[in-house]
C-alpha positions in Angstrom: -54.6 -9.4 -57.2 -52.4 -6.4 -56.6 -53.7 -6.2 -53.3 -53.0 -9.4 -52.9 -49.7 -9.5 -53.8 -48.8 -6.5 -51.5 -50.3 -8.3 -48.7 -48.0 -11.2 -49.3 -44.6 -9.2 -50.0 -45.7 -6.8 -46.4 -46.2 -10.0 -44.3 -42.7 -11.4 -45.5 -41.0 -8.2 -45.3 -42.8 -7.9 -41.7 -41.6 -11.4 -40.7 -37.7 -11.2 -42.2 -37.4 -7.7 -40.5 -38.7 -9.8 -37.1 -36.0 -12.5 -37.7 -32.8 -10.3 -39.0 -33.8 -10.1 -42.5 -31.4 -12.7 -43.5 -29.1 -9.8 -43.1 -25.4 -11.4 -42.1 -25.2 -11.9 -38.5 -21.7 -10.2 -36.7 -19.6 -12.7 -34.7 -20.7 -11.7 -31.1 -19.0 -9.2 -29.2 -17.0 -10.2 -26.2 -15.8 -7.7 -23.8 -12.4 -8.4 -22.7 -11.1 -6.7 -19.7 -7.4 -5.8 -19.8 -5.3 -7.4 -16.8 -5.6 -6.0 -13.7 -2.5 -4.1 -12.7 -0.4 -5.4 -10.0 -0.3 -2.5 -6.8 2.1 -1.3 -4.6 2.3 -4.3 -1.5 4.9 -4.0 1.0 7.0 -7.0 1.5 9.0 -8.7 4.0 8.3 -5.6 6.5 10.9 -6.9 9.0 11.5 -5.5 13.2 15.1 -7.0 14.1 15.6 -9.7 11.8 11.9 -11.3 12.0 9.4 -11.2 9.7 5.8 -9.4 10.6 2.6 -9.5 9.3 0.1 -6.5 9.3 -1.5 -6.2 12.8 1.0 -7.8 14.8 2.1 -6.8 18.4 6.3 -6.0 17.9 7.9 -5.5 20.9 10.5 -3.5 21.6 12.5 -2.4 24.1 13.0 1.3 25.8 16.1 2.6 25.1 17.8 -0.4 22.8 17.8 0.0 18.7 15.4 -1.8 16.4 16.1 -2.6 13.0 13.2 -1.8 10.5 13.4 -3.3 7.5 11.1 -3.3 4.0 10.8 -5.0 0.3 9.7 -3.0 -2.2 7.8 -4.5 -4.9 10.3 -2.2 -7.6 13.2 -0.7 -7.8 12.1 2.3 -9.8 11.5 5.2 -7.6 9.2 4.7 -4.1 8.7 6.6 -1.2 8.4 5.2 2.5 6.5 7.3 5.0 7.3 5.9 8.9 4.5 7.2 11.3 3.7 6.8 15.2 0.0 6.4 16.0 -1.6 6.8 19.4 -4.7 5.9 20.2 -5.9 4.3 16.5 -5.3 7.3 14.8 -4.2 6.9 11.0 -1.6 8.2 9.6 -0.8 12.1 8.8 1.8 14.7 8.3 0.8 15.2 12.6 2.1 11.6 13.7 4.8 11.1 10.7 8.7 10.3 11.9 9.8 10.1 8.3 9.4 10.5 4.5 11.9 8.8 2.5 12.6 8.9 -1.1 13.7 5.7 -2.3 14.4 3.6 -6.0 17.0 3.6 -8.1 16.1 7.1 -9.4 17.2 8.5 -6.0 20.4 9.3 -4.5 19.1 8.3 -0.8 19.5 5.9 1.8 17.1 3.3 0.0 18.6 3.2 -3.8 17.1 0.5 -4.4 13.6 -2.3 -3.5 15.4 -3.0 0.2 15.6 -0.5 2.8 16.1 -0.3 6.5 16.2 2.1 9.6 17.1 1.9 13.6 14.9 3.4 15.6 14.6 3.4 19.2 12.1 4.4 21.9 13.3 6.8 24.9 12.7 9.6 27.1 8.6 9.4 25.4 9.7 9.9 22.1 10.2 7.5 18.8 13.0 8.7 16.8 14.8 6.6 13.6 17.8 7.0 11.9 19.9 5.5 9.1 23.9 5.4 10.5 24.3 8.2 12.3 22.0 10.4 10.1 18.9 11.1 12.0 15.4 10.7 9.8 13.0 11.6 12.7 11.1 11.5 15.2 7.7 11.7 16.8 7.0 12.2 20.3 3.9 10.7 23.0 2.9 10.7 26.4 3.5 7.6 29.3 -0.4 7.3 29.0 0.0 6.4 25.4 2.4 4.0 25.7 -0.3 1.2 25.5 -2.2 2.3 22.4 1.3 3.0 20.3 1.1 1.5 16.7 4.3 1.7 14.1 2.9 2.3 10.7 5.0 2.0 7.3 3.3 3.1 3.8 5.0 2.9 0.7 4.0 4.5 -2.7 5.4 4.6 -5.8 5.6 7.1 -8.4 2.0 6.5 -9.6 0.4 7.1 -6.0 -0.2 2.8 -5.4 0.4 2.9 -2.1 0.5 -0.1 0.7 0.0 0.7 4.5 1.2 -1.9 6.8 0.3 -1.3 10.8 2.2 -3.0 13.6 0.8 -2.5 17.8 4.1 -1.7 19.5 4.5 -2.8 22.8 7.5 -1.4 24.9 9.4 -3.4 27.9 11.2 -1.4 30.4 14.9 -1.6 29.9 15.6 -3.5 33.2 19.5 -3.2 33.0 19.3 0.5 33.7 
């Protein structure tokens, strides 16, 4: 009989251990992701009052001022590189024109989520400046003058950056 009895209470201890015992079952856990941050995306990235989208072709011409303008996506402080690639190559401190500190925690030319520059192409180089303060410029050869591509990249103050890249195309200034 005892064995008995053991033999009965192991099998149902066997079995509820098997099942969860009866123990209380926890609510199940759901993993909930916090929201996903919103980046750093360049806006509104304007060449003489017209709107352009990444990977357009803006043309300019030699020797006349173009307006560059930008949206930030804050206020709060930003920084705006302006480079000049030739021949596809990304962006560095060798092809940059400009660094820029911008937001309303700077006291620069940008204090605040809008910003704009003139730049011009002549004499083989690209230079830019804000008023009559120049911001820089980057030089290239005739042969290049095919493969030219404007790029802007914004950051903020968290390294989010957005690089937006524009094919230049530059017309000879016939009224010369």
């Amino acid at each position: 009989m005892k064995h008995l009895l053991l033999t009965i209470l192991t099998t149902t201890l066997i079995v509820l251990s098997a099942c969860g015992g009866g123990a209380d079952k926890k609510t199940p856990e759901i993993n909930i992701l916090p929201p996903v941050e919103e980046g750093f995306t360049l806006q509104n990235i304007r060449f003489d009052s017209r709107d352009y989208y990444e990977g357009e072709q803006v043309t300019v011409t030699e020797g006349t001022r173009f307006e560059v303008q930008w949206v930030s996506p804050t206020s709060a402080a930003y920084r705006i590189d302006l480079y000049l690639s030739i021949n596809g190559d990304v962006y560095s401190d060798d092809n940059k024109i400009a660094g820029l500190k911008c937001g309303s925690a700077s006291f620069s030319l940008c204090p605040n989520a809008t910003g704009e520059v003139q730049c011009v192409i002549d004499d083989n180089s690209l230079s830019c400046s804000f008023g009559n303060k120049s911001v820089g410029s980057e030089s290239f050869q005739d042969n290049d003058l095919s493969s030219l591509r404007f790029i802007i990249r914004g950051c903020d103050a968290l390294s989010n950056c957005d690089v937006k890249t524009f094919d230049l195309s530059v017309q000879n200034n016939t009224g010369n």
